[in-house]
C-alpha positions in Angstrom: 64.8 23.4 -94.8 64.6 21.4 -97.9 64.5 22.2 -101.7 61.0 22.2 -103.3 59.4 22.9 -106.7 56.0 22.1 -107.4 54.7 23.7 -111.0 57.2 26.1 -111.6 56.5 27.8 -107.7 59.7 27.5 -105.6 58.9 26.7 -101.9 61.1 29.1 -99.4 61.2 31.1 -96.1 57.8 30.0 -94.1 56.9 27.9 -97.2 59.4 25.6 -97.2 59.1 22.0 -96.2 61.2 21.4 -93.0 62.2 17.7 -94.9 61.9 15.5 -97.7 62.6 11.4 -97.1 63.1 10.1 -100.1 62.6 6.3 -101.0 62.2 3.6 -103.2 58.6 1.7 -103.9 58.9 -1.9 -105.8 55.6 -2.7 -107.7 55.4 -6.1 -107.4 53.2 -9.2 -108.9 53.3 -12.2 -106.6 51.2 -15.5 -106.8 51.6 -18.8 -105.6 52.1 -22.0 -107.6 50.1 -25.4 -107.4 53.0 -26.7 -105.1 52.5 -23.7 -102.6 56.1 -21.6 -104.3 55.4 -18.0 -103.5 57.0 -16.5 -107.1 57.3 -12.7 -107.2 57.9 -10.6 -110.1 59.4 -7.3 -109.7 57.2 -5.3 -112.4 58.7 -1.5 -111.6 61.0 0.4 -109.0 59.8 4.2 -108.7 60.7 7.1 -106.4 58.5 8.0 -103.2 59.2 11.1 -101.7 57.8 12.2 -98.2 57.4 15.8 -97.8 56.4 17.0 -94.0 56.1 20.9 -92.7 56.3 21.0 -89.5 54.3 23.9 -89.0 52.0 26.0 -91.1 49.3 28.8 -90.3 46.1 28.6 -92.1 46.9 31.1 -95.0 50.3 28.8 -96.0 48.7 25.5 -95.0 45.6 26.3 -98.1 48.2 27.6 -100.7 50.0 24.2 -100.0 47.1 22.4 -100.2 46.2 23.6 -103.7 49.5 23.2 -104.8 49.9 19.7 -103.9 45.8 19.9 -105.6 44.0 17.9 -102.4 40.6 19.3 -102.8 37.1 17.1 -102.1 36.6 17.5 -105.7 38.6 14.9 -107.5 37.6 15.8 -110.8 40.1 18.9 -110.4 42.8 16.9 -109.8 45.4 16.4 -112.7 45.8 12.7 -113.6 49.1 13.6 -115.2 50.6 14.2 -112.0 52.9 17.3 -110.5 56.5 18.1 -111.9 58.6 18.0 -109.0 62.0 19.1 -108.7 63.7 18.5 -105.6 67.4 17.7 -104.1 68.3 14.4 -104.6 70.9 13.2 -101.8 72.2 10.2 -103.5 73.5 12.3 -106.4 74.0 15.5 -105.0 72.0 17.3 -107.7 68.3 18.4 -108.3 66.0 15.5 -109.4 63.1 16.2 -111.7 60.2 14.3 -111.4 56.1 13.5 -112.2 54.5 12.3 -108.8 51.2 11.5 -107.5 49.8 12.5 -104.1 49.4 8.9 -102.4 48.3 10.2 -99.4 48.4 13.7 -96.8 48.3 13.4 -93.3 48.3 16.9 -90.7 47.7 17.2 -87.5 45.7 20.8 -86.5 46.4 22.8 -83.4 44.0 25.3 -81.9 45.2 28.6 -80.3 43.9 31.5 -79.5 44.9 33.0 -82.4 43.4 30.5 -84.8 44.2 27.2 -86.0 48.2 25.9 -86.9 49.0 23.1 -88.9 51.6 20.9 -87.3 52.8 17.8 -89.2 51.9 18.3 -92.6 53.0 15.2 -94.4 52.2 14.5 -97.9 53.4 10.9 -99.7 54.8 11.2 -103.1 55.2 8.3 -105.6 56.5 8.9 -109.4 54.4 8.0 -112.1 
């Protein structure tokens, strides 16, 4: 299990992510001169975070959902971003952070006892 925080709601026990990746994303800006140079300027570095679940039933895998706010409606969405505190590894201490949902990926598994979420990945990057 891995330490989560999402707007002041503490993720534990079934609820917790089974792991966070952390990285780093470099916003570039590249062109290429009249001689054919390829010049890249490195505009910003910023923190991506990947968090995956490995499984979820359907009650846990909605609360997440609206947590991490992916609904069809993107006018419900807050363009300010989610605080995020989480553990950072390199420092060996919680990290605070405002991140965007870049993208959610799940994979659902049908039973005879409903439907199970396997694989729940979301991509974070810091605003």
């Amino acid at each position: 299990m891995a330490y989560l925080r999402i707007k002041n709601e503490e993720f534990s026990r079934d609820r917790a992510p089974s792991r966070i990746i952390p990285g780093v994303e470099y916003v570039k800006n590249s062109e290429r001169s009249l001689d054919g140079s390829l010049h890249v300027d490195i505009a910003a570095v910023k923190q991506r975070l990947q968090v995956i679940f490995d499984v979820l039933n359907q009650s846990n895998y909605n609360h997440i959902m609206d947590i991490f706010e992916v609904v069809a409606d993107t006018s419900k969405i807050d363009p300010e971003g989610l605080d995020i505190t989480y553990f950072n590894i390199d420092t060996n201490a919680k990290r605070n952070g405002r991140f965007s949902v870049e993208n959610v990926a799940f994979n659902p598994l049908v039973t005879d006892g409903g439907v199970l979420w396997r694989d729940v990945t979301f991509d974070l990057i810091e605003l």
